[in-house]
C-alpha positions in Angstrom: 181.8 70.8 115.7 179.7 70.3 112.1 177.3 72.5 111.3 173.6 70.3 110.3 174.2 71.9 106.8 177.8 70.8 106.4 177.1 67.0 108.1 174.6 67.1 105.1 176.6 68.0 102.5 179.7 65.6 103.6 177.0 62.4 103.7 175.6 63.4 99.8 179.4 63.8 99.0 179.8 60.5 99.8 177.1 58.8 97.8 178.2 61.1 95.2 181.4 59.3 95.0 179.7 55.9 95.8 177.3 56.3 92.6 178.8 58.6 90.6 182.6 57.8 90.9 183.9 61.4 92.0 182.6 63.5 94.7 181.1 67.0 93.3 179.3 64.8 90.8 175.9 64.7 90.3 173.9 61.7 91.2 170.4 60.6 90.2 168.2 59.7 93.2 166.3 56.8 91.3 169.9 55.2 91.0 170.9 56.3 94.6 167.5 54.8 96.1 168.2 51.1 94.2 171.7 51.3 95.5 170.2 51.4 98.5 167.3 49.1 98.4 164.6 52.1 99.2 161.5 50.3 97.3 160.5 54.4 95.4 156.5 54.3 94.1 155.4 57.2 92.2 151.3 57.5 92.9 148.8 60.1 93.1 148.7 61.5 96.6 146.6 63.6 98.8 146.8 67.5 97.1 149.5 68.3 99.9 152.3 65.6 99.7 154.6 65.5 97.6 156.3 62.3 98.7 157.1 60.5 102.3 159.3 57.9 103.3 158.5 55.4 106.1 160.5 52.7 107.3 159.5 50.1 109.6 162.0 47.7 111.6 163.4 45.3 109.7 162.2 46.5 106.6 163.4 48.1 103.7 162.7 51.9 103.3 159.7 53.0 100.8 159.2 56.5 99.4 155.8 57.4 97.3 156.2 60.2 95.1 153.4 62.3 94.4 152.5 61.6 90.3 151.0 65.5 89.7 154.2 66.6 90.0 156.6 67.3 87.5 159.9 64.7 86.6 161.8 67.3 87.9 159.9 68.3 91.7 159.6 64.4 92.0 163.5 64.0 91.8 164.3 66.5 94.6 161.4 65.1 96.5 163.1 61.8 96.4 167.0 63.1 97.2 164.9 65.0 99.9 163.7 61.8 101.5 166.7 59.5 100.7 168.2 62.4 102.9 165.8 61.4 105.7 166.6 58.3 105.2 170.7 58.8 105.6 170.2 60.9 108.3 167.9 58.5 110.7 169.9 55.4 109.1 173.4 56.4 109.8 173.6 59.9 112.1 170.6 58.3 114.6 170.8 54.5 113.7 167.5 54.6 113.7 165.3 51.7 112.3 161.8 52.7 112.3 161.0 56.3 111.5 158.6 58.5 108.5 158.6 61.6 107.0 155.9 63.7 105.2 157.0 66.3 102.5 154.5 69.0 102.6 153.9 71.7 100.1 153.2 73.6 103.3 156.2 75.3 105.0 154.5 75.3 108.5 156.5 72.4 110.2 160.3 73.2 109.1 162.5 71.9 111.9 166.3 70.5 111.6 164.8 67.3 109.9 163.8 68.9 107.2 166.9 71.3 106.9 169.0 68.3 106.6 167.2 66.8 103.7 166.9 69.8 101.9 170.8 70.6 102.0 171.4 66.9 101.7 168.8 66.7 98.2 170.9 70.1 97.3 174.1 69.1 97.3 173.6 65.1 95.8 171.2 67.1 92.8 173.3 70.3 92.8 177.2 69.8 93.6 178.2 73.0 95.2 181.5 73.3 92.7 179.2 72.2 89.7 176.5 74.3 90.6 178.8 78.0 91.4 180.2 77.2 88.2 177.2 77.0 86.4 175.5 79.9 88.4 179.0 82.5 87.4 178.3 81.0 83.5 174.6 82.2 83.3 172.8 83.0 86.5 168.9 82.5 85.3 166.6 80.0 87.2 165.7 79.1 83.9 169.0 77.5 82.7 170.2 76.3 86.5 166.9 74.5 86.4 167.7 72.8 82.9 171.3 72.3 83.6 170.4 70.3 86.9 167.2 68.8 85.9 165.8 70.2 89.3 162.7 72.7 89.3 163.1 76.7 89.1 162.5 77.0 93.1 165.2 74.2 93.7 167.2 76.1 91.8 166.2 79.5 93.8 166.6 77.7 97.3 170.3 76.4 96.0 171.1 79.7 95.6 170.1 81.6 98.2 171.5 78.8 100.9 174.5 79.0 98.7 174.6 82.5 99.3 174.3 82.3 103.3 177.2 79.6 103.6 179.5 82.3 101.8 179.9 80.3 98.3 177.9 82.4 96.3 178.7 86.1 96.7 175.2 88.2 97.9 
């Protein structure tokens, strides 16, 4: 039986070598979301969001991203909710479905646990990313190497840590 995190990980392994020729490479979303005709808008949205995705039957997925964030927040957002996206499309064949990202952590369910590990893995590669971690440990740097925020660098970690690939 596979685990939600490890279903997640295998399906951003496979874009990875889809887009980036070599699974453990790192892919960027914007690319991934043309590849896979998800229409990606990056607007000012309510204080709270920082992006959805919403697909309708027989229609092609769109994610907003919210614009106040940084480059960064905005591209795990987006690997967050392509990971919606591959989940409903491919695990449920679902055709109509949306998600909100909320800067709250009050609604965390297995949804959002897939889209996280999903956006972790494409963004983060685990190989890459323990490699890089062993090198120089500091937020600061795993941020800069991955172009990902300090906290999606923190959350890497520490999930990294509970699967057993990062030692505690």
């Amino acid at each position: 039986m596979v685990l939600v995190w490890e279903s997640a990980r295998n399906a951003a392994r496979v874009y990875q070598k889809a887009i980036a020729g070599k699974e453990g490479n790192e892919v960027d979303p914007f690319e991934l979301a043309r590849a896979l005709g998800v229409k990606v808008s990056v607007e000012p949205l309510k204080a709270q969001y920082s992006g959805f995705i919403s697909k309708d039957a027989g229609k092609a997925p769109e994610v907003l991203l919210q614009s106040r964030e940084s480059y960064e927040r905005q591209r795990f957002t987006l690997a967050h909710e392509i990971g919606h996206y591959v989940e409903r499309a491919t695990l449920a064949d679902d055709d109509d479905f949306s998600f909100s990202d909320l800067r709250s952590t009050d609604h965390y369910d297995l949804h959002e646990f897939y889209a996280d590990e999903f956006a972790g893995e494409l963004l983060m590669p685990k190989d890459a990313f323990v490699a890089a971690w062993m090198a120089n440990p500091s937020l600061g740097y795993l941020a800069d190497r991955f172009a990902v925020s300090k906290a999606a660098a923190a959350k890497r970690i520490d999930r990294l840590r509970k699967t057993g690939d990062i030692a505690a």
